[in-house]
mmCIF file of the C-alpha atoms, coordinates in Angstrom:
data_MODEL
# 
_entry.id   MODEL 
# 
loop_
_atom_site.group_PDB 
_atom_site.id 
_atom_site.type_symbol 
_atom_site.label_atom_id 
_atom_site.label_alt_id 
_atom_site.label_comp_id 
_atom_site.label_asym_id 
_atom_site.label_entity_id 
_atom_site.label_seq_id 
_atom_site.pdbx_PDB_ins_code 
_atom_site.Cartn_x 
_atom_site.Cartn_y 
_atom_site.Cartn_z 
_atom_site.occupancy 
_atom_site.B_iso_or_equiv 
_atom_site.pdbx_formal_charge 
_atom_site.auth_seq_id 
_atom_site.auth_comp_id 
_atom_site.auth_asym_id 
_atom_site.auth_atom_id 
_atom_site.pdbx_PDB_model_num 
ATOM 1   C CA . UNK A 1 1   ? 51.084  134.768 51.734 1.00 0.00 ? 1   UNK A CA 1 
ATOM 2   C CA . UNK A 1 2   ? 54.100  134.522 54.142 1.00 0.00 ? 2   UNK A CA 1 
ATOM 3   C CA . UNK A 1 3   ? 53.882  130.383 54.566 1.00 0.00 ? 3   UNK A CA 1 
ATOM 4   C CA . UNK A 1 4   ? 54.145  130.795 49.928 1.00 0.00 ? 4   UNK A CA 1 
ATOM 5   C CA . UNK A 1 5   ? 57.184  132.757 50.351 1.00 0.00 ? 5   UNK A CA 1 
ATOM 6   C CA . UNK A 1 6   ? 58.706  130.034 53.042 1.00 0.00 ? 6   UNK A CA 1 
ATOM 7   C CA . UNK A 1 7   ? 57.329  127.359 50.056 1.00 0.00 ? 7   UNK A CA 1 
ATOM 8   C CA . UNK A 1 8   ? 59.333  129.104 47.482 1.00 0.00 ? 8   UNK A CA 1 
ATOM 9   C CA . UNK A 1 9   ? 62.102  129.525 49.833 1.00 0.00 ? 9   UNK A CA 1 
ATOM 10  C CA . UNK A 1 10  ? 62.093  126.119 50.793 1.00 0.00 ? 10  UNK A CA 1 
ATOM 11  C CA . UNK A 1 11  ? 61.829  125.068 47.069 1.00 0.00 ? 11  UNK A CA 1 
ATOM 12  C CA . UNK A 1 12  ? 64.426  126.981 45.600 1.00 0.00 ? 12  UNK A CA 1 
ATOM 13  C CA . UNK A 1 13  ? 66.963  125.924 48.740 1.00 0.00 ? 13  UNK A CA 1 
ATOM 14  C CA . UNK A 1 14  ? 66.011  122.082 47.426 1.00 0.00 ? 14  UNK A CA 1 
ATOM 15  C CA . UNK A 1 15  ? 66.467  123.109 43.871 1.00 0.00 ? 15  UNK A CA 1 
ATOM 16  C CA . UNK A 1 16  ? 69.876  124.439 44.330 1.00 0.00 ? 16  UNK A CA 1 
ATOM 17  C CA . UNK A 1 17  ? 71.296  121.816 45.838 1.00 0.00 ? 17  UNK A CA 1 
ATOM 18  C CA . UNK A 1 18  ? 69.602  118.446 44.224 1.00 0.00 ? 18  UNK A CA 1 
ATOM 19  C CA . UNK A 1 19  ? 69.693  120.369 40.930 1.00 0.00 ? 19  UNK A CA 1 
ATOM 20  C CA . UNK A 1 20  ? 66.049  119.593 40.314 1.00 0.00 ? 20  UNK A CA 1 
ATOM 21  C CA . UNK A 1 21  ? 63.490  121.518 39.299 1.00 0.00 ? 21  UNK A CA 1 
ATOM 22  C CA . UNK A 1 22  ? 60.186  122.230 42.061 1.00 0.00 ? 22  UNK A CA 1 
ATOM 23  C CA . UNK A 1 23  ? 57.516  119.778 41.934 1.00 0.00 ? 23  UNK A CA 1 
ATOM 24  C CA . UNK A 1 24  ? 55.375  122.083 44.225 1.00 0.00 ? 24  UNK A CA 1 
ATOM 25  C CA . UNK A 1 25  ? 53.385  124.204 42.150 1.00 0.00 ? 25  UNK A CA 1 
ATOM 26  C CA . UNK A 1 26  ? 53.404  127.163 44.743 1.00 0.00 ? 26  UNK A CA 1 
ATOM 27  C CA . UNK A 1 27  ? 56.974  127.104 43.509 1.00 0.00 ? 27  UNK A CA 1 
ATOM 28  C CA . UNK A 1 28  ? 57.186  126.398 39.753 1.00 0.00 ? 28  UNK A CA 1 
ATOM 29  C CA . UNK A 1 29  ? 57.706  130.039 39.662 1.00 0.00 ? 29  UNK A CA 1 
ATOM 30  C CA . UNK A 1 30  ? 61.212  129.852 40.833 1.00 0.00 ? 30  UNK A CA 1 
ATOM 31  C CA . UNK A 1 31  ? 64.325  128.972 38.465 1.00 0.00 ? 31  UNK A CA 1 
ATOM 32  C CA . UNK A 1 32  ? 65.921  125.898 38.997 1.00 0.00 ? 32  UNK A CA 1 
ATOM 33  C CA . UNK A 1 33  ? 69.502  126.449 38.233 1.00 0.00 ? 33  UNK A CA 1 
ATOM 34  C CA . UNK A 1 34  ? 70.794  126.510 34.686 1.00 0.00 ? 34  UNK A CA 1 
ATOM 35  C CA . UNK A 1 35  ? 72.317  123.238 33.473 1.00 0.00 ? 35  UNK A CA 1 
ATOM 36  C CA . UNK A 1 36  ? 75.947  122.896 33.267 1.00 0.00 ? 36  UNK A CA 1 
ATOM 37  C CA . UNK A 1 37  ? 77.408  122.673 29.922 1.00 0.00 ? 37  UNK A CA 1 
ATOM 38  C CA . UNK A 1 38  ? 79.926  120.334 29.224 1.00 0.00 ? 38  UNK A CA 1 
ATOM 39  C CA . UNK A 1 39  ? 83.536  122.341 28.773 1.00 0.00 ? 39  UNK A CA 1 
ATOM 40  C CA . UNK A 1 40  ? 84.860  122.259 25.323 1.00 0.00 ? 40  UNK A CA 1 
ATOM 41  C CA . UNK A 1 41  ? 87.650  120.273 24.653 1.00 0.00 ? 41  UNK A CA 1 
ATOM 42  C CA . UNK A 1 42  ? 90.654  121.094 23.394 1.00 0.00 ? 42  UNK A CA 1 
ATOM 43  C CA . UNK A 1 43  ? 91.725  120.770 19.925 1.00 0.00 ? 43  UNK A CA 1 
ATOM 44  C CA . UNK A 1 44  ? 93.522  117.204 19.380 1.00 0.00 ? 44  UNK A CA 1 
ATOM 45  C CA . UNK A 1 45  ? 96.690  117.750 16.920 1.00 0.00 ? 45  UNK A CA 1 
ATOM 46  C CA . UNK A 1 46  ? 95.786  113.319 15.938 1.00 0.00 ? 46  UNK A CA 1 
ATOM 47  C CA . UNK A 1 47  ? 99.147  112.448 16.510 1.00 0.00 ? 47  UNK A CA 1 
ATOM 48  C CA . UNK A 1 48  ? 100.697 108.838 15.974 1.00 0.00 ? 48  UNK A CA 1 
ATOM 49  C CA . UNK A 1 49  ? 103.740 107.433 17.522 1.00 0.00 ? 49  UNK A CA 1 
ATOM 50  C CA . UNK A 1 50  ? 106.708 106.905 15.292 1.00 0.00 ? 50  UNK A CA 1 
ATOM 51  C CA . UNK A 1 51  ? 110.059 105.928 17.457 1.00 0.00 ? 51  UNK A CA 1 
ATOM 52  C CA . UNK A 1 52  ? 113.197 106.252 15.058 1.00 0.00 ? 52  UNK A CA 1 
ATOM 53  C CA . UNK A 1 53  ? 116.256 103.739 16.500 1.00 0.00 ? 53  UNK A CA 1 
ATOM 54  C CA . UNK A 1 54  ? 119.781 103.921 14.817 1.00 0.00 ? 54  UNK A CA 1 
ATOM 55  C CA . UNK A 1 55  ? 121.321 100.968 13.670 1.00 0.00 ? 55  UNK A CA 1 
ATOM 56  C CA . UNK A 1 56  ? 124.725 99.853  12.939 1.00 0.00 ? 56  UNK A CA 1 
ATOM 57  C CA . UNK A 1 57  ? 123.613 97.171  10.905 1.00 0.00 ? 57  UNK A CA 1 
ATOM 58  C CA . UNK A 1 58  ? 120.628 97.522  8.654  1.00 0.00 ? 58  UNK A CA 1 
ATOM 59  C CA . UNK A 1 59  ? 119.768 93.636  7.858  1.00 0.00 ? 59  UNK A CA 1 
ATOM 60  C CA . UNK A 1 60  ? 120.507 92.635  11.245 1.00 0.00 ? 60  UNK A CA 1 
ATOM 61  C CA . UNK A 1 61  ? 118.184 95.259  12.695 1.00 0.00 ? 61  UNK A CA 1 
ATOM 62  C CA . UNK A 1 62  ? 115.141 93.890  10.248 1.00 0.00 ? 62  UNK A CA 1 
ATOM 63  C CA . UNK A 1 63  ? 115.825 90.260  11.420 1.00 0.00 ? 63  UNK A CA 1 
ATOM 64  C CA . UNK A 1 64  ? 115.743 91.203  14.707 1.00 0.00 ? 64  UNK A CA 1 
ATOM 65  C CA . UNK A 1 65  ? 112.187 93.200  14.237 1.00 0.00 ? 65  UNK A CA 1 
ATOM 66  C CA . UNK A 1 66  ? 110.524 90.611  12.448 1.00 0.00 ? 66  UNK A CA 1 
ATOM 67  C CA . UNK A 1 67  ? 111.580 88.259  14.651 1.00 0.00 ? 67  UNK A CA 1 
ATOM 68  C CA . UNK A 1 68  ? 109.198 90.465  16.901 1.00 0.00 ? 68  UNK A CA 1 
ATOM 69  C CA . UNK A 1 69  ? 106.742 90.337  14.423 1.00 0.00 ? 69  UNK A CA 1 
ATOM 70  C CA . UNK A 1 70  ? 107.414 93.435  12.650 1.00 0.00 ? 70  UNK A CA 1 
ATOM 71  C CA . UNK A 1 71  ? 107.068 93.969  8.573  1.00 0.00 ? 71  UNK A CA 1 
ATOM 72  C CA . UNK A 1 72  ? 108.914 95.792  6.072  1.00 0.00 ? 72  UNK A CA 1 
ATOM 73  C CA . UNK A 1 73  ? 106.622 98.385  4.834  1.00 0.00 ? 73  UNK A CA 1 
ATOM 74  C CA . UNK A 1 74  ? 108.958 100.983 3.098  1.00 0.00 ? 74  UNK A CA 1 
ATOM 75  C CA . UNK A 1 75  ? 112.526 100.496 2.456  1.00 0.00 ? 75  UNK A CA 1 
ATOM 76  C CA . UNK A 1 76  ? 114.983 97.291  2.628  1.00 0.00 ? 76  UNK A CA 1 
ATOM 77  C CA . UNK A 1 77  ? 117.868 95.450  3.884  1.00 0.00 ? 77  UNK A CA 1 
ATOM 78  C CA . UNK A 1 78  ? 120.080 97.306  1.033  1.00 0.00 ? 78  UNK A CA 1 
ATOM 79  C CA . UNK A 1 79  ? 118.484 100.806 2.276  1.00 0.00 ? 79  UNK A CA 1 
ATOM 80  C CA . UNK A 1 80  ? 119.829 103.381 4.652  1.00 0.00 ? 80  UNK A CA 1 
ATOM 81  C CA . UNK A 1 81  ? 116.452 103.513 6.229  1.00 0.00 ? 81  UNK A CA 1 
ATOM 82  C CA . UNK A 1 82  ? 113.458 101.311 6.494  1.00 0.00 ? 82  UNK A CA 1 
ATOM 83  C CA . UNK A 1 83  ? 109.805 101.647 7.851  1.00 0.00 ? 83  UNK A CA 1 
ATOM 84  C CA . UNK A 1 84  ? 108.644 98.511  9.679  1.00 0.00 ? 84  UNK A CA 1 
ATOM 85  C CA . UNK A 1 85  ? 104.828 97.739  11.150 1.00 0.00 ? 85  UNK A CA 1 
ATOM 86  C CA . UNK A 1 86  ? 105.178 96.364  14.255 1.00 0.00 ? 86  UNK A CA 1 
ATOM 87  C CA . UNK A 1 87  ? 101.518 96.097  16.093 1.00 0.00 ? 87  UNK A CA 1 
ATOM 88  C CA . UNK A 1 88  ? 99.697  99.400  15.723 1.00 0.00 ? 88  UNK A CA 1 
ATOM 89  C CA . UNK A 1 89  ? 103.569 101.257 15.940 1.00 0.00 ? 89  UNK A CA 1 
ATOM 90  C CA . UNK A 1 90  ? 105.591 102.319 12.721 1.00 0.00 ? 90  UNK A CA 1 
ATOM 91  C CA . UNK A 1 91  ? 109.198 101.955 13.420 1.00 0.00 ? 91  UNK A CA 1 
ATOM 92  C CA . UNK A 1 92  ? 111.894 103.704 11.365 1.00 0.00 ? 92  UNK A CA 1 
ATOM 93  C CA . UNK A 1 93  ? 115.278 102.298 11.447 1.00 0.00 ? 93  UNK A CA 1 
ATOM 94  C CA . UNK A 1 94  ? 118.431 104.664 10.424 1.00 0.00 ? 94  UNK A CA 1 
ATOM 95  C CA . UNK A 1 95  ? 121.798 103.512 9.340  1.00 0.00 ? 95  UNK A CA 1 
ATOM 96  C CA . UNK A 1 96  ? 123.383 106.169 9.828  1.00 0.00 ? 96  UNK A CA 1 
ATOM 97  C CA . UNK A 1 97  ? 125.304 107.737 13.146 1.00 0.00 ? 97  UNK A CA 1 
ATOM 98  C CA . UNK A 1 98  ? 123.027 110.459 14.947 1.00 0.00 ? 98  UNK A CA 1 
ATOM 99  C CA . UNK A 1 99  ? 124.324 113.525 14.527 1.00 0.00 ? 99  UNK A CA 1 
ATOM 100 C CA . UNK A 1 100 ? 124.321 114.959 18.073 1.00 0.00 ? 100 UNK A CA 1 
ATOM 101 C CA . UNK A 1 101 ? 125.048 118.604 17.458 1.00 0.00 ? 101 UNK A CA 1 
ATOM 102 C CA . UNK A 1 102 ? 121.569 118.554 15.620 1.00 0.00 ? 102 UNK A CA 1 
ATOM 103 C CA . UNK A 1 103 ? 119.686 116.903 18.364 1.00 0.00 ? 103 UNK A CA 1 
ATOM 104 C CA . UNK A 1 104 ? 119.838 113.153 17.067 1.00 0.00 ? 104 UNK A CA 1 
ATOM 105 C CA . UNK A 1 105 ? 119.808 110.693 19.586 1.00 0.00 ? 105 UNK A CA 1 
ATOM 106 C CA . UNK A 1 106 ? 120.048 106.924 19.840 1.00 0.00 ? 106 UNK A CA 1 
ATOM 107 C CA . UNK A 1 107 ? 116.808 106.492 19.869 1.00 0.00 ? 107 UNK A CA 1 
ATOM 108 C CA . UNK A 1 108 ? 113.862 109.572 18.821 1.00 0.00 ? 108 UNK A CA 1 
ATOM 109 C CA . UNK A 1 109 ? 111.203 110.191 19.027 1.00 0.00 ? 109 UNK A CA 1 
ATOM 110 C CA . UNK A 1 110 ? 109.220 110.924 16.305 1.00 0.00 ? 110 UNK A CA 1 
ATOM 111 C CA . UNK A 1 111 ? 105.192 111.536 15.544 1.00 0.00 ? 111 UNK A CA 1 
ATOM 112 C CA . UNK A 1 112 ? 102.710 112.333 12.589 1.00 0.00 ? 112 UNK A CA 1 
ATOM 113 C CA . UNK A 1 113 ? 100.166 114.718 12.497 1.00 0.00 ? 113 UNK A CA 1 
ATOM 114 C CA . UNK A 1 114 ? 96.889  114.714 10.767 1.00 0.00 ? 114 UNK A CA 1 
ATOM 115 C CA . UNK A 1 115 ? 96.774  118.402 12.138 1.00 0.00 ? 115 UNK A CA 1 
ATOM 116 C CA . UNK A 1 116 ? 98.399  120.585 9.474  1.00 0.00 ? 116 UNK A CA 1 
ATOM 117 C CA . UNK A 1 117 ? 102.150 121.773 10.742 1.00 0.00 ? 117 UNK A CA 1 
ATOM 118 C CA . UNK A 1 118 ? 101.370 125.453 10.914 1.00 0.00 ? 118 UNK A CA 1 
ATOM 119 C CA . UNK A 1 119 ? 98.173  125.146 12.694 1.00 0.00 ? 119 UNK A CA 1 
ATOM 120 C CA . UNK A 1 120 ? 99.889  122.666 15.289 1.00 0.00 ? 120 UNK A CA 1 
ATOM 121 C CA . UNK A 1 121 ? 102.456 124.707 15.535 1.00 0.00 ? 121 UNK A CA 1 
ATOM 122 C CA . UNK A 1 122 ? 100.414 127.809 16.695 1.00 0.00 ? 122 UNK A CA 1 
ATOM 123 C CA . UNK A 1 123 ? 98.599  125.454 18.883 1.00 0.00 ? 123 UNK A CA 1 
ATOM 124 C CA . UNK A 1 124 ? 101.807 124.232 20.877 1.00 0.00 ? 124 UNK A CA 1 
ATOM 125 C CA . UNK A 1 125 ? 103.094 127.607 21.126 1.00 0.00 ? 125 UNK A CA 1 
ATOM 126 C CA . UNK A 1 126 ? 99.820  128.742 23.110 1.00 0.00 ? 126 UNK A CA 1 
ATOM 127 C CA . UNK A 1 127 ? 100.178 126.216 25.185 1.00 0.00 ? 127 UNK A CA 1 
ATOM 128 C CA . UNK A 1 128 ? 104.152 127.105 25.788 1.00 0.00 ? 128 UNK A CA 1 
ATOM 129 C CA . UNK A 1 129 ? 105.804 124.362 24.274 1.00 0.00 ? 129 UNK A CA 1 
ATOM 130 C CA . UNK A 1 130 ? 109.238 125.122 23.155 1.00 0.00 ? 130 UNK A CA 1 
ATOM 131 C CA . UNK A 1 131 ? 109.116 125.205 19.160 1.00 0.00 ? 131 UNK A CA 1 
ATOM 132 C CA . UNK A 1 132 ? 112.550 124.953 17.639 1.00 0.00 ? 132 UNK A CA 1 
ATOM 133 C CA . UNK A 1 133 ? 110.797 125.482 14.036 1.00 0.00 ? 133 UNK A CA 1 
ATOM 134 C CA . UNK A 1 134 ? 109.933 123.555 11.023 1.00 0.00 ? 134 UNK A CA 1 
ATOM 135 C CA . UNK A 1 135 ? 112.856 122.003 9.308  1.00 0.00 ? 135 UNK A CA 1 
ATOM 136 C CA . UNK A 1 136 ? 112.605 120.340 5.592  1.00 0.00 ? 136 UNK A CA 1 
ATOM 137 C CA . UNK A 1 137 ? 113.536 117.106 5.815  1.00 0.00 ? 137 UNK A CA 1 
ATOM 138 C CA . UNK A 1 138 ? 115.424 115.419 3.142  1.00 0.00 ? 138 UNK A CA 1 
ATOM 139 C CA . UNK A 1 139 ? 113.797 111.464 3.566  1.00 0.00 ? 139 UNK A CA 1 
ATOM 140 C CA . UNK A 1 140 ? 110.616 112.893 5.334  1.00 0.00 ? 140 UNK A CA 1 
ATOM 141 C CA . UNK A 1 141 ? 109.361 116.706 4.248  1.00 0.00 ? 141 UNK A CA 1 
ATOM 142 C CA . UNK A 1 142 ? 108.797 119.336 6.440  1.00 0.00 ? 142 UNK A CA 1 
ATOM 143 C CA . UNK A 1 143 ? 108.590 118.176 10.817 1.00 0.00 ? 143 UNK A CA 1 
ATOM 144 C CA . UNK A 1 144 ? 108.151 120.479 13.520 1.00 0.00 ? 144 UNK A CA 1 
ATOM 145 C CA . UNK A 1 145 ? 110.661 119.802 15.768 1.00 0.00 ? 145 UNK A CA 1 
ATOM 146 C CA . UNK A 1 146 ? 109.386 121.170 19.634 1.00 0.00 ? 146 UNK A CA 1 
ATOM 147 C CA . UNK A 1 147 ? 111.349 120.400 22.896 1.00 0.00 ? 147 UNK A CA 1 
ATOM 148 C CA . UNK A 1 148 ? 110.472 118.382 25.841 1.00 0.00 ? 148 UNK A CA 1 
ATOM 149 C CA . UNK A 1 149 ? 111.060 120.422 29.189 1.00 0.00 ? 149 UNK A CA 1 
ATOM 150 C CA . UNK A 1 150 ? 114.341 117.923 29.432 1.00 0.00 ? 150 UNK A CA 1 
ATOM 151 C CA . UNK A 1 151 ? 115.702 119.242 26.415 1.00 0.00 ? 151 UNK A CA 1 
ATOM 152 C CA . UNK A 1 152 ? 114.737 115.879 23.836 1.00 0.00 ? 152 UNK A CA 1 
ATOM 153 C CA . UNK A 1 153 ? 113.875 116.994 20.475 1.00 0.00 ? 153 UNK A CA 1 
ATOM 154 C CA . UNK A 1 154 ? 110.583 115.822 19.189 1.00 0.00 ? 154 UNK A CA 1 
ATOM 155 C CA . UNK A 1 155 ? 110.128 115.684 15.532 1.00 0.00 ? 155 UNK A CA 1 
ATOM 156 C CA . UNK A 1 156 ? 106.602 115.949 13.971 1.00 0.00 ? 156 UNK A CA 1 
ATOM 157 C CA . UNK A 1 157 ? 105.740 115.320 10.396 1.00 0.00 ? 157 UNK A CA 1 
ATOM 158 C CA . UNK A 1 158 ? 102.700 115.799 8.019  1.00 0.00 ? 158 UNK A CA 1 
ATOM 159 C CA . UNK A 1 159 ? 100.174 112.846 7.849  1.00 0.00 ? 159 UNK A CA 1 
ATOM 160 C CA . UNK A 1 160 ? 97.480  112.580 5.306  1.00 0.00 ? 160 UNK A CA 1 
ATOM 161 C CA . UNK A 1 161 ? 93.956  112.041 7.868  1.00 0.00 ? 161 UNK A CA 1 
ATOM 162 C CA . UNK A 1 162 ? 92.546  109.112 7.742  1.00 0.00 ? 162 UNK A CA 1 
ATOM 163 C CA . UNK A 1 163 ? 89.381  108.575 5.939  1.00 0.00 ? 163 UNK A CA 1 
# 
């Protein structure tokens, strides 16, 4: 009896640390240790990349795109603002001077969501991102706009998912 209980000793010492279950059959009758579950991931808000550069000059700023191999997708050379495919990146361009005082800058930075607004928005406030709120948009609809912790305003809009 005494040299079984050193067997199952033994056995469940081995199956803690390999992991494995006993092969003895003395000790079959102790647990091998439950099987880690994978953690669950985190929600992903799906968001997409979509800078937003000011220009002073509209038709020169498409010239110099395409010449990078971007395409007009939305917009023109007679436009205010134009959206441009360049590689797997939209590009807006803006003719029009950033308003600073509203958080503009030179260049923005900009993303869409296939997560809807409000739920993204509860999910960035649990993880303590500084939400400024949801502004409408005249050109674009409704965007979150959240900070970074250096103070650059992020915009986020609405994106249909992709089927």
């Amino acid at each position: 009896m005494a040299k079984d209980k050193q067997v199952i000793r033994h056995a469940a010492r081995a199956a803690v640390t390999t992991g494995r279950p006993p092969k003895n059959k003395v000790a079959k009758g102790v647990a091998a240790p439950a099987p880690r579950s994978a953690p669950t991931p985190a929600p992903r808000p799906g968001l997409h990349l979509q800078p937003l550069v000011h220009v002073a000059d509209m038709a020169a700023s498409i010239t110099f795109f395409e010449h990078l191999g971007a395409e007009v997708i939305h917009g023109g050379r007679d436009t205010d603002w134009v959206l441009m495919q360049l590689g797997t990146v939209q590009v807006t361009l803006v003719a029009r001077t950033p308003i600073w005082s509203r958080g503009d800058g030179a260049v923005e930075l900009n993303f869409a969501a296939t997560m809807p607004l409000d739920d993204l928005e509860r999910l960035l406030r649990d993880r303590r991102v500084t939400v400024s709120g949801v502004v409408n948009h005249r050109d674009f609809g409704p965007q979150l706009q959240v900070l970074s912790p250096d103070g650059l305003l992020i915009r986020i809009t609405q994106r249909a998912p992709e089927r």
